[in-house]
Structure formats: C-alpha cells, structure tokens
C-alpha positions in Angstrom: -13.2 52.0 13.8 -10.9 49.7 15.1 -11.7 46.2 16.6 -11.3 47.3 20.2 -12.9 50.6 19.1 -16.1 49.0 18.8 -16.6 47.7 22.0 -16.7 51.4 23.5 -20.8 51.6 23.1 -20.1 48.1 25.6 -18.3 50.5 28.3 -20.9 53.2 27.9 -24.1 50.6 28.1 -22.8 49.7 31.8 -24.7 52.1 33.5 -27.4 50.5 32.9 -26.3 46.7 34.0 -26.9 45.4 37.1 -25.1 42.6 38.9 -26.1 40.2 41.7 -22.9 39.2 44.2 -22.6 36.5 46.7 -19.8 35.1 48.1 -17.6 34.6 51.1 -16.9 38.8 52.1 -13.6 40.2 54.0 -12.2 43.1 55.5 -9.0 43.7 53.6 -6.3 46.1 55.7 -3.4 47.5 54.5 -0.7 48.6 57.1 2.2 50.1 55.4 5.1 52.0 56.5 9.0 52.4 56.0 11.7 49.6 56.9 14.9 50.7 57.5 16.7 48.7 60.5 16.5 45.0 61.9 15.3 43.9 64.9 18.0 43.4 67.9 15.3 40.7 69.2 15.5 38.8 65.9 16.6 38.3 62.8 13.0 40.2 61.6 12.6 44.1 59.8 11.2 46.4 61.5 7.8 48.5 60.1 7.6 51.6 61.1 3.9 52.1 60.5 3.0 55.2 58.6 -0.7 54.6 57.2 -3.4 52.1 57.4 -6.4 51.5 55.4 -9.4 49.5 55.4 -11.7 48.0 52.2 -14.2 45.1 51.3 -12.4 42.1 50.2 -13.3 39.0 48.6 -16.7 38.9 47.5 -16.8 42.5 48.5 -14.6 43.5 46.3 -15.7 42.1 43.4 -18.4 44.2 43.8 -16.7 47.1 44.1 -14.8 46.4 41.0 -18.7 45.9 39.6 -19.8 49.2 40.6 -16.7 51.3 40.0 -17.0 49.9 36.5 -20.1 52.1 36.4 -22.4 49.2 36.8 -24.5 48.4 40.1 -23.9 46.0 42.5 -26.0 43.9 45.1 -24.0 42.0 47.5 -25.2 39.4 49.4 -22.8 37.9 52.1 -22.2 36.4 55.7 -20.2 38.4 58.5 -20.0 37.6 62.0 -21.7 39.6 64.8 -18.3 41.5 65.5 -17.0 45.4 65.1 -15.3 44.0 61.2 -18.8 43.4 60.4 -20.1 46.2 61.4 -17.1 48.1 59.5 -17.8 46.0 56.5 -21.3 47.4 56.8 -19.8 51.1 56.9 -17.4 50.4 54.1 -19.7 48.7 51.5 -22.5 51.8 52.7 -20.3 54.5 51.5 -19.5 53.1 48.2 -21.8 54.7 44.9 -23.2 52.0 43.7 -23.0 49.4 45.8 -25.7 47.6 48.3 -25.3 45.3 50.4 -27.2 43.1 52.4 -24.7 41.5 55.4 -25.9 38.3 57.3 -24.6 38.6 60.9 -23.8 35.0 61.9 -22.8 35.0 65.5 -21.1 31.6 65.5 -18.8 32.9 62.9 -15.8 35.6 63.1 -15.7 38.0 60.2 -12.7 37.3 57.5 -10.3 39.7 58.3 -6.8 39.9 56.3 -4.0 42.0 57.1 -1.1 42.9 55.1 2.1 44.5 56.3 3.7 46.4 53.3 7.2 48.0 53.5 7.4 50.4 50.8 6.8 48.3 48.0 7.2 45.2 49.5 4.3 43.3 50.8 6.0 41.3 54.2 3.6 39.8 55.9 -0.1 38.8 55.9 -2.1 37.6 58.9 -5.6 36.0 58.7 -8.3 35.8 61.4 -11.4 34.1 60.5 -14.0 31.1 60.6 -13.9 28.7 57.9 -17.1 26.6 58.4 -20.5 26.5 56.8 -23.2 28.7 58.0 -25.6 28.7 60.6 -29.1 27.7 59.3 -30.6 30.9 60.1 -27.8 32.5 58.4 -27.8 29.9 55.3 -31.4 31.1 55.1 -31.4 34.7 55.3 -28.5 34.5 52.5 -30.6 32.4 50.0 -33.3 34.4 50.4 -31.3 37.9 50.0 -29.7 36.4 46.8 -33.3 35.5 45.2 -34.4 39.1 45.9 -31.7 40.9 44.0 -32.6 38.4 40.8 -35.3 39.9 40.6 -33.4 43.0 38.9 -29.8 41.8 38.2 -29.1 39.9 34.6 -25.8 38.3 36.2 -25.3 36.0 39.3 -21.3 36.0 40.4 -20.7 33.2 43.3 -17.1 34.5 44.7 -16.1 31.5 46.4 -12.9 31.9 48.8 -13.7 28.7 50.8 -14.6 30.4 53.9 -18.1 28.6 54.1 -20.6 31.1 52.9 -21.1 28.9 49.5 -20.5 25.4 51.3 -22.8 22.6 52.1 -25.1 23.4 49.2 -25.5 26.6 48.9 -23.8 27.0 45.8 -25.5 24.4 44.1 -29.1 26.4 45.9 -28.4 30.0 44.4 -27.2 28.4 40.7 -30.8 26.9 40.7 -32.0 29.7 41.6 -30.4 31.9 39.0 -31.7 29.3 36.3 -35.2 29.5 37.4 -35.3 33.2 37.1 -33.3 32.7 33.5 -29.9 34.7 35.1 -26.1 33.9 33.8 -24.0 32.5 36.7 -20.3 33.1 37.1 -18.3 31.7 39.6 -15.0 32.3 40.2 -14.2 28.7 42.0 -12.2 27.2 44.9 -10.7 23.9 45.4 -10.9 20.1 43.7 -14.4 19.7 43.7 -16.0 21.6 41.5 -19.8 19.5 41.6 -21.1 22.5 43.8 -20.8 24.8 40.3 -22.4 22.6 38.2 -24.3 24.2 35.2 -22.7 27.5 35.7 -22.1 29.3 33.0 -18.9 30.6 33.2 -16.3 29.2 35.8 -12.6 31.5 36.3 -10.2 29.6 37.9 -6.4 30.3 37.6 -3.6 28.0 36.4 -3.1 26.3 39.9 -7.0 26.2 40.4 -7.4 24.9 37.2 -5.2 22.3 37.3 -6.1 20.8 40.5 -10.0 20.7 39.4 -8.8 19.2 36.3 -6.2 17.0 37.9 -3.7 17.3 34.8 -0.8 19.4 34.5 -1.5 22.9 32.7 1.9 23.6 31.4 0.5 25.0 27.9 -2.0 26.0 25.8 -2.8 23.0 24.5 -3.3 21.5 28.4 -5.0 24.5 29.6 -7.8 24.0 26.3 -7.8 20.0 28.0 -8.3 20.4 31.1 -11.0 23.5 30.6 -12.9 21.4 28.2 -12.9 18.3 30.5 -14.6 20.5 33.5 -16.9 21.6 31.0 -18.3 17.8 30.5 -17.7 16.3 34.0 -19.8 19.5 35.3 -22.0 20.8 32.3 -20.7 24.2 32.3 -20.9 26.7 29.6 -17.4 27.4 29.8 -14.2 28.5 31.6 -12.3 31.1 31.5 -8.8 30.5 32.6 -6.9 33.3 34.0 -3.1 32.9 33.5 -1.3 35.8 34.7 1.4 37.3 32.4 0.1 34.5 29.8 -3.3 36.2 29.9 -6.6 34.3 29.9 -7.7 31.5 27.5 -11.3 30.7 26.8 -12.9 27.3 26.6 -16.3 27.0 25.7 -18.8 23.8 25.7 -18.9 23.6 22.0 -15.2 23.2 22.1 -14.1 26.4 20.6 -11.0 28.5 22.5 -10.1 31.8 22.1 -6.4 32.8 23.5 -6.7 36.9 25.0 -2.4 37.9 25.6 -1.7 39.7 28.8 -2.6 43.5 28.8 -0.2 44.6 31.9 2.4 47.2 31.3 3.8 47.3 34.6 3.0 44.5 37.2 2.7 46.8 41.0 0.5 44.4 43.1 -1.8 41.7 42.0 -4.1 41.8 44.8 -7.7 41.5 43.9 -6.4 40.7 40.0 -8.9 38.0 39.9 -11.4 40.1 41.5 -10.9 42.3 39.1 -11.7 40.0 35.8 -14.8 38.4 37.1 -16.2 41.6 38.1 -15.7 42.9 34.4 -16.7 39.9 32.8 -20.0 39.8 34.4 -20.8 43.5 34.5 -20.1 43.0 30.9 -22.4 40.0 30.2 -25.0 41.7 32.0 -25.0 44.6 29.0 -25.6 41.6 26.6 -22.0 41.7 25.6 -21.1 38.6 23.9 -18.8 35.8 25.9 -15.9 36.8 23.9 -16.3 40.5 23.8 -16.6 40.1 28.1 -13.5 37.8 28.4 -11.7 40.6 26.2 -12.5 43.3 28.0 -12.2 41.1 31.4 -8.9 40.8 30.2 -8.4 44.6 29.7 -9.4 45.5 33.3 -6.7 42.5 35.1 -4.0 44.7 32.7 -5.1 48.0 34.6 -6.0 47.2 37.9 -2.3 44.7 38.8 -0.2 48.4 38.0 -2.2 49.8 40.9 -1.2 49.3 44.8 -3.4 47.6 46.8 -7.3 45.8 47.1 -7.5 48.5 43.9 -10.3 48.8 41.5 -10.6 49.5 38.4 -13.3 52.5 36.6 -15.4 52.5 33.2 -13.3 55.4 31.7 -10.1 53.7 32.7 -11.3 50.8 30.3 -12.5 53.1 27.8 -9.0 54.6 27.2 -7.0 51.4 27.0 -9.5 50.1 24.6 -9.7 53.2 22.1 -5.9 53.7 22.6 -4.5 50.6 23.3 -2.0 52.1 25.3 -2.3 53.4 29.0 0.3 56.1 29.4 -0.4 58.0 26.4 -1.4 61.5 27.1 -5.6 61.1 27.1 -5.0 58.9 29.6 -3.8 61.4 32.3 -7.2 62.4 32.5 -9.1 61.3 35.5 -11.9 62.0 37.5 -11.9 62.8 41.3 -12.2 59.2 42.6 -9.0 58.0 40.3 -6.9 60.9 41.0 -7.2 60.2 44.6 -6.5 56.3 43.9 -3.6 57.5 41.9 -2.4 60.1 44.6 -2.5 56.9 47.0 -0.4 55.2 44.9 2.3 57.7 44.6 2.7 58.0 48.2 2.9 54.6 48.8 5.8 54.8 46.3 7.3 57.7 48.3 6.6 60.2 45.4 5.6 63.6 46.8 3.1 65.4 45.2 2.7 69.1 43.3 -0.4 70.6 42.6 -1.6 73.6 40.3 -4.5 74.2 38.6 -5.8 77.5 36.1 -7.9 77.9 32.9 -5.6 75.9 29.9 -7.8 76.8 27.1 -4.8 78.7 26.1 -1.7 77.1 26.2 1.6 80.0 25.8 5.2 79.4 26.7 4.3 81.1 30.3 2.3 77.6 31.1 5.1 75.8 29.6 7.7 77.7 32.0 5.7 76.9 35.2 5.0 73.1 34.6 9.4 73.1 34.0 9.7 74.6 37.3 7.1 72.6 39.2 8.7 69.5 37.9 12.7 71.0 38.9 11.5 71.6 42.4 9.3 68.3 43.7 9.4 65.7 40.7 12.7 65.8 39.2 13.1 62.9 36.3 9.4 62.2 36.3 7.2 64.2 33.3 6.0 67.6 34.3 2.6 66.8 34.7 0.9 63.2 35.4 -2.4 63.7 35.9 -5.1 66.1 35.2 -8.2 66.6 36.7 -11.4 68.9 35.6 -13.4 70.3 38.3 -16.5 72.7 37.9 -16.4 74.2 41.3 -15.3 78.3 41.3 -11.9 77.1 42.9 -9.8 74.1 43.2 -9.8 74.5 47.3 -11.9 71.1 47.9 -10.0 69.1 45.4 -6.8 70.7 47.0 -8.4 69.2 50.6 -8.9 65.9 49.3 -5.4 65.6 47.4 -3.4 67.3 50.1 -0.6 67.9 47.8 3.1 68.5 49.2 3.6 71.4 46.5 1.3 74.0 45.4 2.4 75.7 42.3 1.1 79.4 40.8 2.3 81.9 38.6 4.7 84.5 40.0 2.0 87.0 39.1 0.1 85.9 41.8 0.9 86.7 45.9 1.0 84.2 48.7 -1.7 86.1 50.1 -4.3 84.8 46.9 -3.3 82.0 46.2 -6.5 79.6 46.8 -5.4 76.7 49.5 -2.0 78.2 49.9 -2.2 78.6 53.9 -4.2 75.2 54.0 -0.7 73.5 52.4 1.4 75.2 54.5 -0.7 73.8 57.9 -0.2 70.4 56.9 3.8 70.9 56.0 3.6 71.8 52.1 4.8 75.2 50.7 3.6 77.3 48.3 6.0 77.9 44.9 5.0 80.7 42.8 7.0 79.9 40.1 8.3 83.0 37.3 6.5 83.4 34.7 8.4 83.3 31.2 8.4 87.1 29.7 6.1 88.8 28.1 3.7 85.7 28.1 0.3 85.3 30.0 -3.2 83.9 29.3 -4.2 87.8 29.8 -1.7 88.9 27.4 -2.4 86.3 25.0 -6.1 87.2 24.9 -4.7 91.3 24.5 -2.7 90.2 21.7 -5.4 88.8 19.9 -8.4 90.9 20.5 -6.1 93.9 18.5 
C-alpha cells in the first residue's frame, strides 16, 4: 500500500464525522455571460448575460465543502432580515447534509457578493453588506446555537471574513466554549490581531494573512516556519497551517516541528473558495481522529481539486479518494462520477463554451461497434477533446432523468436504433439538441457478441 494509499480508510470514516461551523455567511452570485464588443459610452466590455447562479459563501461554504466531503455540517451564522437571507435559508436547506441555523439581525444587511464573469475571465465583483458587530440579541442567539451543535460535532471551524459575526468577543466566547466541551477549534483568521483566536488549535491564514499577523516578511520557507512559530507563542495556539498557493501549505506546530505539503493543482481555473476548501477538509478530517499531519495532507489534496473547478465549487469524498489512490486526476478511474459531480462538471464545460454529447447503454461488453460510436460522437460535437470524459452509473430502467438534469446538446445511439426509441431523443430536440444515431461498425454488436459466444 502506498503512503497516500493508507489514508483511504480516512476518506471512508467521514461519514461518520460531524463538524460544527460558525462564521461570517454570504450569498455568493455568479453572473456570467459572453463579451464580445466595447461600450460606445465608455471605454468598458460589454456582458451579455447568459446565466446566473446563486450559493452559500463564506462561512457557508465551508460547510458545504464539509458536507460534500461526506461529512455533516452544522452551521451557525448571522444574516440580516432581508430576501438574501431568506435565500441563504433556501440554499443551505437544500443541501444533503447540511443544517443550518440563520440569526436574522435586522440592523444588519446580508453579505452579498457578485461576480461578473466573461467566459473565463472574472471582471468585476460588487459587494453589499454590513460590516459591524452584532446586535445583542443576535450575539446571543449565535452563542447559544454554536454550544448546541457541540453537543454532537468533534470539530469547531470559526470562518472569520471580518464582517462582524466573530467580532467584539465572540470568537474568543465560542473557543471557550469548544474547550469546555473538549472540541478542536480551527479558524481560518482575518486581519492583524489575532488575540480573539487565542488557544485555537489550528489557525489557516495565507501568505499575506500570515505575514501581516506576524508582522515579518514571508518570502520563504524559512520565514513562513518564523513567523508561524511566533503566532504560536504570542497566542498559544496549537499550530498554523499556512496556505501558500502554488507553493502549497507548510505546517507549524507548537512543539516547533514543520512539515512542508507541495501544491497538488494540475490546472489552476478559479481559486474561489480555495481556502474554503482546505479548512473544510482539514477539520472534517480531524473530526475522524485523523492525525494533524494526515488532515493538513489531505487538506492539501482537496485545494489541488477544487481551484481546477469554476466557481464557489466544492469538492466530494470520492474525488479525494481517487487523487489519493492514484495520485493523478485525469487518469481514466477518475472519469467516474456520481450524479452531483457530473452536473458540477457539466457546469463547468459550459462555462468554458464546450457543448455537451450524451449516450449511455450496457458496457459490460466492450466490441469495436462501441469503439465506432464514441469516434463518431467525438467527430461530430467534441472534436480534439477524448471521446469520452465522463462516466456516470445510474440504476434507474433508462437514462431519461439523468438526460433531464444534464440537458446535453448531443444525444448519441447506435444506428440500430430509430429516432422514434430512442429514450430523451424528442426531449433534446425541444430544448435545441439533435439526436445522432451514429453507424455501427460491421458485423459487431453487444447482441452479436453475446450470439457469438453462447455457440
């Protein structure tokens, strides 16, 4: 078994770790189009807005990272009394394990943050929101929601954005709370002052955060180990756990000891919620009774997956589990996915302007016929990409609901098959696909195959 090998019993134990969350939550939305002329009233592009989507942010998505990790979440959090509360509310409800419990603070306006995306290209970002500490009612309500979901959860995350859930005390409130009911605490930190995290036990700041906590220059290893290691004794931490980007993350811990974890990413497409991302993992992980380097490692892992997806993305248990056993994410296991990744990935390729072929059929037999159709799929909608880039397994009598949900541009069948039966064919064609029954290579078929052999 190989060294990463052996933390797959780590991945698998998740489902049984639970996770406490509070932080400062926001409504993430993503407006993205197609930019292909300049403004005549200024020197500006011009979106031309094709799709919008909504998801938890902050806070909130750390705990969707938690749960789609296979873990369960409890978030606890402060929104204003306003409709992005309320869609918060709806967001966070239909997510598999995931509760939440959302303050409504009417002297405060729920984070909301907007980016404008132009193919690839994020343009512009636009925040509304109340940076202030909480009501006392509010302050309260949150305190007491966080102490209820110790009761079951082994790990604490404090998901500070500096919005004013975590300010004027609370922090410093919840940690003791966590200590007196014996739960790790992990924050993932904002600004200089780092006094409201004391006796955490793990703090993740990045390189800029880092440095200005420290207040020394992080150019290195060497500095990074420094400054981590004075934060440790000026705030009696159990350790940090610097998160460096393309240098990876390095981790310092109060006995002095560092461990240096190289950057996983094999193709950087948004780092969005990268951070998110790692602390979610780290604590869902710690939560199993994973050791502090085996977390950080796989912590590690996760912010190598989730910056090659578009968007507030998230990252799932079996995604972790193949780049662990196979240490490399575009082998041919890896096209595997469930139902929830394919559509993540689906998103992705039509962000990227890919269009999208679908077939599906029993491949317990693999013949040249199969072969054939994949070529032709492949010369019709995906030209230099590989014939196939996903698959997914469903155990329903036909593929018409995962068909629904991908709404694929191409549907592809044998030629032995008519338009007339060919399961979501007319559904394709409403929404502007076409069908392609592609030939079939001669004298081979699944049917044929099985006649051959049964001689």
């Amino acid at each position: 078994m190989t060294d990463r090998a052996r933390l797959l019993p780590l991945i698998q134990a998740l489902a049984s770790a639970r996770v406490a969350v509070a932080g400062d939550v926001m409504l993430d939305i993503y407006v993205g189009g197609t930019v292909d002329r300049i403004s005549p009233e200024a020197p500006i592009p011009v979106l031309r807005v094709e799709r919008e989507t909504a998801m938890p942010g902050g806070a909130g998505n750390v705990a969707r990272n938690v749960a789609a990790l296979g873990a369960s979440a409890r978030l606890t959090a402060a929104v204003g009394a306003d409709d992005a509360g309320r869609r918060l509310r709806e967001l966070i409800a239909a997510e598999t394990r995931l509760t939440g419990e959302l303050v409504a603070d009417p002297s405060r306006q729920t984070s909301i943050k907007t980016r404008y995306v132009g193919g690839r290209q994020q343009m512009l970002r636009t925040d509304r929101e109340t940076v202030a500490p909480l009501g006392a009612d509010a302050r309260r309500r949150l305190i007491a929601g966080v102490r209820a979901a110790l009761a079951d959860c082994a790990v604490l995350v404090l998901s500070d954005y500096g919005k004013g859930a975590l300010a004027d005390g609370v922090a410093a409130q919840l940690i003791a709370e966590a200590k007196q009911a014996k739960r790790a605490v992990v924050v993932d930190p904002k600004g200089r002052d780092w006094s409201p995290y004391a006796g955490a036990d793990v703090v993740t700041p990045n390189k800029r955060e880092l440095a200005e906590a420290a207040g020394m220059d992080v150019a290195g290893d060497a500095t990074v180990v420094a400054a981590g290691r004075a934060l440790i004794a000026r705030h009696r931490l159990g350790a940090v756990l610097a998160t460096l980007g393309a240098d990876g993350m390095i981790l310092v811990r109060a006995d002095g000891r560092h461990e240096h974890f190289r950057a996983e990413a094999r193709e950087v497409f948004d780092v969005s919620g990268a951070g998110d991302t790692a602390v979610a993992a780290l604590s869902a992980l710690l939560a199993t009774g994973a050791s502090l380097a085996d977390a950080a490692l796989i912590a590690n892992v996760a912010a190598g997956i989730v910056v090659g997806k578009a968007g507030t993305a998230v990252v799932h248990g079996d995604e972790l589990a193949h780049a662990l056993h196979h240490q490399d994410l575009m082998d041919a296991e890896a096209k595997i996915l469930t139902r929830a990744q394919i559509l993540e990935r689906v998103r992705a390729w039509r962000a990227a302007k890919l269009r999208i072929g679908f077939t599906n059929g029993c491949f317990d037999l693999l013949h040249p016929g199969h072969v054939s159709l994949f070529a032709q799929a492949r010369a019709a909608v995906l030209a230099s990409l590989a014939a196939v880039d996903a698959v997914v397994v469903f155990a329903e009598d036909t593929p018409l609901t995962l068909i629904e949900a991908l709404r694929p541009d191409l549907l592809v069948k044998g030629a032995d098959y008519t338009r007339d039966n060919v399961v979501g064919g007319s559904l394709v064609e409403q929404w502007g696909g076409r069908v392609l029954l592609a030939e079939i290579a001669p004298g081979h078929s699944t049917s044929a195959t099985i006649a051959k052999l049964a001689r």
